[in-house]
DRENLONU-804587 format. One line per field, with one value per residue: chain; z negated, x negated, y negated of N, C-alpha, C in turn. Coordinates in Angstrom, 2 decimals. Layout:
BEGIN
lumgu A; ... .
n.w Z; ... .
n.u X; ... .
n.v Y; ... .
ca.w Z; ... .
ca.u X; ... .
ca.v Y; ... .
c.w Z; ... .
c.u X; ... .
c.v Y; ... .
//
This chain:
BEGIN
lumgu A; A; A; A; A; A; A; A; A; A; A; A; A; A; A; A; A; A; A; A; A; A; A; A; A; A; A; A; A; A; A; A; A; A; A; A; A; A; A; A; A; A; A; A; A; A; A; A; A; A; A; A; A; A; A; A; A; A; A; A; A; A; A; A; A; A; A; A; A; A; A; A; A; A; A; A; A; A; A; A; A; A; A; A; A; A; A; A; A; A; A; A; A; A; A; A; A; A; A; A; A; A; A; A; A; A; A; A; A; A; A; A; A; A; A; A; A; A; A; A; A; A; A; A; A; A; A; A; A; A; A; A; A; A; A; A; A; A; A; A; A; A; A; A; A; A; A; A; A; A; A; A; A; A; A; A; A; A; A; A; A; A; A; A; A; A; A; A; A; A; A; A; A; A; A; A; A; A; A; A; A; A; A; A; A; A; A; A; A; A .
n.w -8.44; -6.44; -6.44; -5.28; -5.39; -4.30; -1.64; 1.46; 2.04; 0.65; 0.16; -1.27; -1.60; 0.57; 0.41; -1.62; 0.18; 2.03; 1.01; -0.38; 2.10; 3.56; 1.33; 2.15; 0.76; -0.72; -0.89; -2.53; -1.29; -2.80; -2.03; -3.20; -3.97; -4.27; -4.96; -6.33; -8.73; -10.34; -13.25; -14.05; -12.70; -14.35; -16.74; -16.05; -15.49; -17.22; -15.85; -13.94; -10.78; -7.96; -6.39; -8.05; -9.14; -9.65; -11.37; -12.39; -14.63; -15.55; -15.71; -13.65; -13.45; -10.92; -8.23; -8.29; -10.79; -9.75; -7.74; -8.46; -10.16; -8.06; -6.83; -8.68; -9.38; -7.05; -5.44; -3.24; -0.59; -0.54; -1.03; -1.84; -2.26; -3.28; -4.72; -6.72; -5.83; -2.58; -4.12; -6.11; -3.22; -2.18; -3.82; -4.08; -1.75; -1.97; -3.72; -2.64; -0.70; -2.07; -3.54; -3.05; -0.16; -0.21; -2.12; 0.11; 2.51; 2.62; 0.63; 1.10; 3.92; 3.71; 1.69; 2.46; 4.60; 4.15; 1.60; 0.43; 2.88; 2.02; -0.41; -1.53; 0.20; 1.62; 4.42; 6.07; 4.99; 7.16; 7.19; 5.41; 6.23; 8.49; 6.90; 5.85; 8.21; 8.91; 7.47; 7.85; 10.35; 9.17; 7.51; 10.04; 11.05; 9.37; 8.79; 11.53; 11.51; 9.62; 10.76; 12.95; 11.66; 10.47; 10.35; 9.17; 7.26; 4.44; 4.95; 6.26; 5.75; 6.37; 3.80; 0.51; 1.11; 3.78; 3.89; 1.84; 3.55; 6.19; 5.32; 4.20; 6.20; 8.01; 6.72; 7.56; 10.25; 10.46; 8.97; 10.96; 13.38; 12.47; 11.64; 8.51; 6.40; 7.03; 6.23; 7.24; 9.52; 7.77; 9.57; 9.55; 9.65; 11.92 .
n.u -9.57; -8.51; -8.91; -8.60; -9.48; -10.02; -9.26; -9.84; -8.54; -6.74; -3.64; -1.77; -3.67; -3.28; -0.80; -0.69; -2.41; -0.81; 1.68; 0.66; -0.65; 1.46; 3.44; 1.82; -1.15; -4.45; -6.69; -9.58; -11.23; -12.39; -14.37; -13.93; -15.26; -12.87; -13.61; -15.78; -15.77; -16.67; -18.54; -18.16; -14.88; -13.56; -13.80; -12.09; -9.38; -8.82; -8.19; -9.28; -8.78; -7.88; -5.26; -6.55; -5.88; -7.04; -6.74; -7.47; -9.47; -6.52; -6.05; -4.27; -3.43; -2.47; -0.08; 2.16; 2.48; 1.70; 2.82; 5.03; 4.94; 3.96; 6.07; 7.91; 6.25; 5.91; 8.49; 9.34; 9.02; 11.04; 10.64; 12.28; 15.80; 18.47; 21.08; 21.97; 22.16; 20.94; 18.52; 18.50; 18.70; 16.25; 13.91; 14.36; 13.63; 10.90; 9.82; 10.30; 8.71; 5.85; 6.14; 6.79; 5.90; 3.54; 2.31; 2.91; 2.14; 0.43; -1.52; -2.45; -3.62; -5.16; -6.88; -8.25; -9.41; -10.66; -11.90; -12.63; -14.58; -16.39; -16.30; -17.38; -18.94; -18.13; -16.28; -12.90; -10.03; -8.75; -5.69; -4.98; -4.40; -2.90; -0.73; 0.16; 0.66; 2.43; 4.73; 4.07; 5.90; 8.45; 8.97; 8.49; 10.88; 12.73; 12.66; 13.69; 15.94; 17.06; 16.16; 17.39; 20.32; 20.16; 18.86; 16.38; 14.34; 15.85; 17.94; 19.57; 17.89; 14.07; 11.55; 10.18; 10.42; 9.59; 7.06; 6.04; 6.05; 4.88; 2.38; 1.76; 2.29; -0.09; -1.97; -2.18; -3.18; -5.21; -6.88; -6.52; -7.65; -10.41; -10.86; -9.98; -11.85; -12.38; -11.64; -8.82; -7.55; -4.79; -1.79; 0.35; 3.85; 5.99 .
n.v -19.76; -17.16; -13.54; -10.68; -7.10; -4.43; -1.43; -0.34; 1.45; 2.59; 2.06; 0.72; -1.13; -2.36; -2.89; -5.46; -6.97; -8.05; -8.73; -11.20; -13.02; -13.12; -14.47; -16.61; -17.31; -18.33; -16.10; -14.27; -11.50; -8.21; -5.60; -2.23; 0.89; 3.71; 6.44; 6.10; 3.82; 1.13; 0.42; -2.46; -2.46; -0.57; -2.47; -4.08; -2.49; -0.44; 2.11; 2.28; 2.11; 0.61; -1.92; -4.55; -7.71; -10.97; -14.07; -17.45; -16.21; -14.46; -11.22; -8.69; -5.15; -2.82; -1.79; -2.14; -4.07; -6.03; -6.90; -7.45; -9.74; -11.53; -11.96; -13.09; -15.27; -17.10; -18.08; -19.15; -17.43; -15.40; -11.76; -9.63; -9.04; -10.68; -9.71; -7.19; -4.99; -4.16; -5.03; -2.55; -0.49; -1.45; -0.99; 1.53; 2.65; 1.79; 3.44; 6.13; 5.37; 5.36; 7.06; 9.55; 10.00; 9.22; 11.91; 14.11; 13.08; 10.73; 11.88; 14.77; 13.93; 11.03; 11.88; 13.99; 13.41; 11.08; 10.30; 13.03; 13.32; 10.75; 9.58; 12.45; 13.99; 16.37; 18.34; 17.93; 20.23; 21.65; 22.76; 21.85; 19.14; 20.02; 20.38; 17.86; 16.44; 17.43; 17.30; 14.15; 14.12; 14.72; 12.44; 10.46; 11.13; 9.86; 7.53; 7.14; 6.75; 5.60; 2.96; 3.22; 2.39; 0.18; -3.11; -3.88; -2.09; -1.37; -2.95; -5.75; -7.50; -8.66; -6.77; -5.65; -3.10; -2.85; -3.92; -1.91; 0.91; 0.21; -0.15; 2.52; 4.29; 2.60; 2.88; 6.09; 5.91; 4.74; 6.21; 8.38; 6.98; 6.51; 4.08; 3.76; 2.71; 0.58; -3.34; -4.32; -7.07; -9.28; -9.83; -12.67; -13.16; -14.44 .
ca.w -7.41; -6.20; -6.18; -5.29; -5.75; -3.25; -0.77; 2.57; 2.71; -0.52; 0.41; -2.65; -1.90; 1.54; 0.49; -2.22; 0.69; 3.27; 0.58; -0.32; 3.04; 3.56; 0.84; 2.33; -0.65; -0.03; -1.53; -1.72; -1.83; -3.45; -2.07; -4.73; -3.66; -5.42; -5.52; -7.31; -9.37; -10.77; -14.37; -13.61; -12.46; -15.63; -17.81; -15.44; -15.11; -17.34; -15.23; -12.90; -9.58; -7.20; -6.49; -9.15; -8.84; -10.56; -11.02; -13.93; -15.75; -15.93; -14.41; -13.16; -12.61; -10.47; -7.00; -9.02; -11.67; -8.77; -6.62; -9.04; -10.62; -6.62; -6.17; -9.33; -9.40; -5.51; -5.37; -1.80; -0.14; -1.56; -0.23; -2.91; -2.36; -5.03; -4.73; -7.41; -4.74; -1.99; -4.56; -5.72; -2.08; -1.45; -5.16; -4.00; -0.53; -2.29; -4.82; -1.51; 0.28; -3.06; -4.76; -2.04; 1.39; -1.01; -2.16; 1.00; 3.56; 2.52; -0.33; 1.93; 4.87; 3.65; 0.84; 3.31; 5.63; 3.73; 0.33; 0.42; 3.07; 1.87; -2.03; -2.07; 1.30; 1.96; 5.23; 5.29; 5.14; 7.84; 6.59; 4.34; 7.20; 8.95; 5.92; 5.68; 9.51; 9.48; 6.45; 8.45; 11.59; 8.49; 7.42; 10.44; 11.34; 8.24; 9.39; 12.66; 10.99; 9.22; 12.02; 13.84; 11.19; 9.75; 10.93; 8.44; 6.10; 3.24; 5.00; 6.97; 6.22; 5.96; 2.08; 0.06; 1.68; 4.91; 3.99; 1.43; 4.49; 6.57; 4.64; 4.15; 7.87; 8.86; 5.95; 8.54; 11.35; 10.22; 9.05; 12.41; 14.17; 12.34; 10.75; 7.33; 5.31; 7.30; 5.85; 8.61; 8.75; 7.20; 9.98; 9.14; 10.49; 12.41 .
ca.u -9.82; -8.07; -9.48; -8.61; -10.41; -8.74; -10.02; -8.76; -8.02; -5.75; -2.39; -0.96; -4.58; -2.67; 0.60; -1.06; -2.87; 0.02; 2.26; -0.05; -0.57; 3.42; 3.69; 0.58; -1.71; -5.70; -7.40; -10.87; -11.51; -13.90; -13.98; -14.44; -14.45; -12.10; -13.94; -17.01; -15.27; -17.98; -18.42; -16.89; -13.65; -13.18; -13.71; -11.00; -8.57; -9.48; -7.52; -10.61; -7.99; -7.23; -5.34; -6.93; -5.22; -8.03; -6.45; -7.56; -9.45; -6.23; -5.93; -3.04; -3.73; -1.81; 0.32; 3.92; 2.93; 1.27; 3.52; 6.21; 4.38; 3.77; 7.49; 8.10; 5.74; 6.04; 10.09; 9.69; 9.41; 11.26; 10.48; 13.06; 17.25; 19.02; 21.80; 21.65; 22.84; 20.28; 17.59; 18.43; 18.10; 14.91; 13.68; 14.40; 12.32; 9.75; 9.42; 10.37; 7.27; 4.74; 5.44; 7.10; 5.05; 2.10; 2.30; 3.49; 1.39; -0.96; -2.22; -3.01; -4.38; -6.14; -7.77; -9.08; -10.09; -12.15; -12.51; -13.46; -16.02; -17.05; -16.82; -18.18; -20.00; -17.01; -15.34; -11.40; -9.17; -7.81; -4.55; -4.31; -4.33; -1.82; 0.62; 0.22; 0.83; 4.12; 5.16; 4.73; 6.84; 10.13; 8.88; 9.33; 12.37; 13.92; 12.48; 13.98; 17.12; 17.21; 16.04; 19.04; 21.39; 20.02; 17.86; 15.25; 14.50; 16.71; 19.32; 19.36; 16.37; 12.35; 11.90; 8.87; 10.19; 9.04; 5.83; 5.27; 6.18; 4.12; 1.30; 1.73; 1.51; -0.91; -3.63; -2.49; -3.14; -6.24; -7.29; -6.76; -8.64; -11.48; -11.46; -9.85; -12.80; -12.70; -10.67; -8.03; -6.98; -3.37; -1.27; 1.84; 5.01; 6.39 .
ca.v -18.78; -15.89; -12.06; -9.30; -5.78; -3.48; -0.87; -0.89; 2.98; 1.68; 1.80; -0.04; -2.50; -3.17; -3.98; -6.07; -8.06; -8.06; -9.56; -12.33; -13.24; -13.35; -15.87; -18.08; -17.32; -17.61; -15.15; -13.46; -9.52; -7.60; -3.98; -1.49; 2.45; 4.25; 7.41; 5.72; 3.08; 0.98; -0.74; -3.76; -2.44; -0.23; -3.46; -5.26; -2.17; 1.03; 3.62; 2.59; 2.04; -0.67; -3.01; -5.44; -9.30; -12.00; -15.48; -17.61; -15.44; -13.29; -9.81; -7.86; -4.47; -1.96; -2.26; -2.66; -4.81; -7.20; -6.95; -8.39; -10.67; -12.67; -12.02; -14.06; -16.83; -17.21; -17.65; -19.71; -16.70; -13.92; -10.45; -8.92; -9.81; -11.56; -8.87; -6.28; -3.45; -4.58; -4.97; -1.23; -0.12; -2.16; -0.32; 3.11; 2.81; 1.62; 4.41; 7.05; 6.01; 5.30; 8.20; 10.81; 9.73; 9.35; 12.79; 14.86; 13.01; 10.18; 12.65; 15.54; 13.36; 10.43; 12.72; 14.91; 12.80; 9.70; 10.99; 14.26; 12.88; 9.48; 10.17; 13.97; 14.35; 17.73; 18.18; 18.30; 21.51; 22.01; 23.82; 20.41; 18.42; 20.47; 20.17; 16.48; 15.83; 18.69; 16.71; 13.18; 14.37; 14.56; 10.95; 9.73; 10.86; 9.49; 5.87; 6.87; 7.22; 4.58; 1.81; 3.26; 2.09; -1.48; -4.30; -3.18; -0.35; -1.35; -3.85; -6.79; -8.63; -7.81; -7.45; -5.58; -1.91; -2.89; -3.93; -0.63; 1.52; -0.20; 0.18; 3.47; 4.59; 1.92; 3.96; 7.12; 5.39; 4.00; 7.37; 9.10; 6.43; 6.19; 2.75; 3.51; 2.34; -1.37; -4.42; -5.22; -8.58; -9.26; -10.84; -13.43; -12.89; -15.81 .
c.w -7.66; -5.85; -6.39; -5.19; -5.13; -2.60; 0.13; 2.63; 1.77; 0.41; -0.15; -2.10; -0.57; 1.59; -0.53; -1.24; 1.38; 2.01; 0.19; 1.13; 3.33; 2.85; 0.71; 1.22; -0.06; -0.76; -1.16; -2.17; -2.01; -3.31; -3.14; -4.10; -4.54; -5.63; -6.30; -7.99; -9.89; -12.49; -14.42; -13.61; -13.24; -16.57; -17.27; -15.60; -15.67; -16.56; -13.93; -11.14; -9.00; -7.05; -8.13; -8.71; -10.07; -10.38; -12.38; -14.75; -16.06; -15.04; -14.50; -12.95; -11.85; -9.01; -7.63; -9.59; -11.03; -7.91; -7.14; -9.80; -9.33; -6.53; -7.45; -9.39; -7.78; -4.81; -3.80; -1.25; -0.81; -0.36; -0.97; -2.86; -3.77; -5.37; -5.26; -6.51; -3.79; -2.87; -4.85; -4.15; -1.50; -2.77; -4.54; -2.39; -1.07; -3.11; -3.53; -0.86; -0.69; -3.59; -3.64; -0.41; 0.79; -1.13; -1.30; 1.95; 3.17; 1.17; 0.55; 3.42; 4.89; 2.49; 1.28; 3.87; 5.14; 2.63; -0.01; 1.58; 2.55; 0.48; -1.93; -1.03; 2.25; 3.14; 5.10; 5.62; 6.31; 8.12; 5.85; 5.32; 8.03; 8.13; 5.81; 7.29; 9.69; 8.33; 6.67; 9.26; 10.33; 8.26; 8.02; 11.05; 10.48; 8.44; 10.41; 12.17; 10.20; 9.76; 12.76; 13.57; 10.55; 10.80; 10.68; 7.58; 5.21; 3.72; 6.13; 7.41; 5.69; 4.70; 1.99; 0.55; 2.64; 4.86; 2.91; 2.64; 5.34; 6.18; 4.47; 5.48; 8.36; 7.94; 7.09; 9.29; 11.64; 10.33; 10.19; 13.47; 13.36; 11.37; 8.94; 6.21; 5.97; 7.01; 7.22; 8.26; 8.80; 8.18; 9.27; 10.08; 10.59; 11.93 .
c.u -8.97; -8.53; -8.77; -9.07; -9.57; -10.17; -9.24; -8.30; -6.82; -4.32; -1.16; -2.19; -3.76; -1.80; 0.18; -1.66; -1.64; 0.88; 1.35; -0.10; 0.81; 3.62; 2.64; -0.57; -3.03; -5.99; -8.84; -10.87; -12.75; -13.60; -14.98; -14.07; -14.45; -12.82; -15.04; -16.28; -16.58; -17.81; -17.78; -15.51; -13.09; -13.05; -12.50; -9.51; -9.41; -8.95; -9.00; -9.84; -7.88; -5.59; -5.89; -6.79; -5.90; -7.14; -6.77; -7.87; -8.12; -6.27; -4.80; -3.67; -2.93; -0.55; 2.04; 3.82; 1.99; 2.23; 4.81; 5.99; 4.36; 5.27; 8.19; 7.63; 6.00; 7.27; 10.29; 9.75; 10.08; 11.06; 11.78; 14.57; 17.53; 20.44; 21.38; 21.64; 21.56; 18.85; 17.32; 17.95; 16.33; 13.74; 13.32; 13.34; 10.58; 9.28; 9.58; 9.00; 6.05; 4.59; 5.77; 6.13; 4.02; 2.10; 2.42; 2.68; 0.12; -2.03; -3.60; -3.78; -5.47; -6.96; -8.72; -10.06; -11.40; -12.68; -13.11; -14.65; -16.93; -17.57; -17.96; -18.96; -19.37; -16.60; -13.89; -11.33; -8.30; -6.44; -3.94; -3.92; -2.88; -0.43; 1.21; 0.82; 2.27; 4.99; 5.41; 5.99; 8.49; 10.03; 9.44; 10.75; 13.14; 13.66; 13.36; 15.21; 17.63; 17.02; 16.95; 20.10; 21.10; 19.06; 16.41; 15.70; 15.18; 17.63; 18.88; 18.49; 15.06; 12.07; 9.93; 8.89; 9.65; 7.56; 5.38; 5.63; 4.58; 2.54; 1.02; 1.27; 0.24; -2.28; -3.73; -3.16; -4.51; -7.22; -8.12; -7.67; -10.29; -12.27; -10.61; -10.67; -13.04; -11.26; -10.07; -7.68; -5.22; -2.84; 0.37; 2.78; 5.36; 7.40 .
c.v -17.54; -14.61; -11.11; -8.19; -4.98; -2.64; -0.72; 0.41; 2.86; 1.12; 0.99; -1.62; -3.28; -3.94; -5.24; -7.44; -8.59; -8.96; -11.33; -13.13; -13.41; -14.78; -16.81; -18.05; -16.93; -17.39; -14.90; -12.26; -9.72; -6.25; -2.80; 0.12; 3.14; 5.36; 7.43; 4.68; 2.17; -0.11; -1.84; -3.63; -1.77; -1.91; -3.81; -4.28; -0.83; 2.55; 3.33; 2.68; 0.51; -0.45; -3.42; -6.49; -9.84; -13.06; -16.34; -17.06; -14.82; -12.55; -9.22; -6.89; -3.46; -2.46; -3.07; -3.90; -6.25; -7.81; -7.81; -9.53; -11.82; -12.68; -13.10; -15.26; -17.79; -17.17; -18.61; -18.32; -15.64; -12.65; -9.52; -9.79; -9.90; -10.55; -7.56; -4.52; -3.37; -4.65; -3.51; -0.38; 0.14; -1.19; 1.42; 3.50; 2.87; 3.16; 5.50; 6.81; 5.86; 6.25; 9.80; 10.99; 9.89; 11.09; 13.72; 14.43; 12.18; 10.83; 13.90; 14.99; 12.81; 10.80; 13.09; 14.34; 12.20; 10.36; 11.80; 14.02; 11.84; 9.49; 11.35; 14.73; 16.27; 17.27; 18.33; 19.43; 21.24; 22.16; 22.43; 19.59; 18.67; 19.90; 18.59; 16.03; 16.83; 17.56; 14.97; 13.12; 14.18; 12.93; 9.92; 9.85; 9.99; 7.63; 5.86; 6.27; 6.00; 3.12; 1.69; 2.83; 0.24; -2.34; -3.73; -2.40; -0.42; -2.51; -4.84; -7.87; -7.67; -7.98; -5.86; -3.87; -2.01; -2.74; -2.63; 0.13; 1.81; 0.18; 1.69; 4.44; 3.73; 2.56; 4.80; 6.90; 4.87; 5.08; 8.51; 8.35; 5.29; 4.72; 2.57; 2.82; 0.66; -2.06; -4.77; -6.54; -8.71; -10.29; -11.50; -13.27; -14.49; -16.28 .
//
């Protein structure tokens, strides 16, 4: 059996599903909220975070060291080019929207929004909100900007930037309308 421990507001738990799903892989979740963590998911993963990948009694924990782990064992599909240049590319998106989009918008948004209500029973800031949504509007230009010049976000074909992107806006998106805290279902591309 396959488990995963994700939360759907989990932007790393998305791309974690969305790739699975890509390379045909059935799985079962187990949602775990991050702002209560619970016994269990310390034993499995002491930083106390999702994604968490079960298979065989072993565990994976964290969105990277999952994410390359399916891209290795799972070499029918590749999401990741075999071209050292193209892999760089596909590398540097990823880290642009995990650690820069994270910080600048899905920090100040989906903080506000779920967390500070769902964890700690707080309304958001306002002012935070603002910053996070002035701070999308550059985001997407730089998607725009980049859709204008390739196929997809790092080159010619759909690879593992697309789907961190993706993921990344579809938390916003989720956010703003209300259903961040429900499991969407992961569709397959044709």
């Amino acid at each position: 059996m396959v488990l995963l421990i994700h939360h759907p507001v989990s932007a790393a738990s998305r791309k974690v599903r969305i790739i699975m799903a890509e390379k045909r892989m059935l799985f079962v979740l187990k949602e775990e909220e991050p702002w209560k963590p619970s016994q269990d998911l310390y034993k499995l993963n002491p930083s106390g975070e999702v994604p968490v990948f079960v298979f065989d009694g072993n565990v994976i924990a964290g969105n990277y060291a999952i994410t390359e782990f399916l891209e290795e064992v799972n070499r029918e599909i590749r999401l990741m080019p075999a071209d050292p240049k193209q892999k760089a590319e596909v590398r540097r998106l990823i880290e642009w929207f995990d650690v820069k989009f994270m910080r600048e918008v899905n920090r100040n948004i989906v903080y506000e929004k779920v967390h500070k209500r769902f964890g700690f029973g707080n309304p958001p800031d306002s002012k935070i909100l603002k910053i996070g949504i002035n701070n999308l509007n550059f985001h997407l230009e730089y998607i725009d900007w980049l859709a204008e010049r390739r196929n997809y976000l790092a080159g010619d074909d759909f690879s593992l930037a697309d789907i961190t992107a993706a993921c990344r806006l579809s938390t916003i998106w989720a956010t703003f309308r209300g259903t961040a805290t429900k499991t969407p279902s992961c569709g397959i591309r044709k």
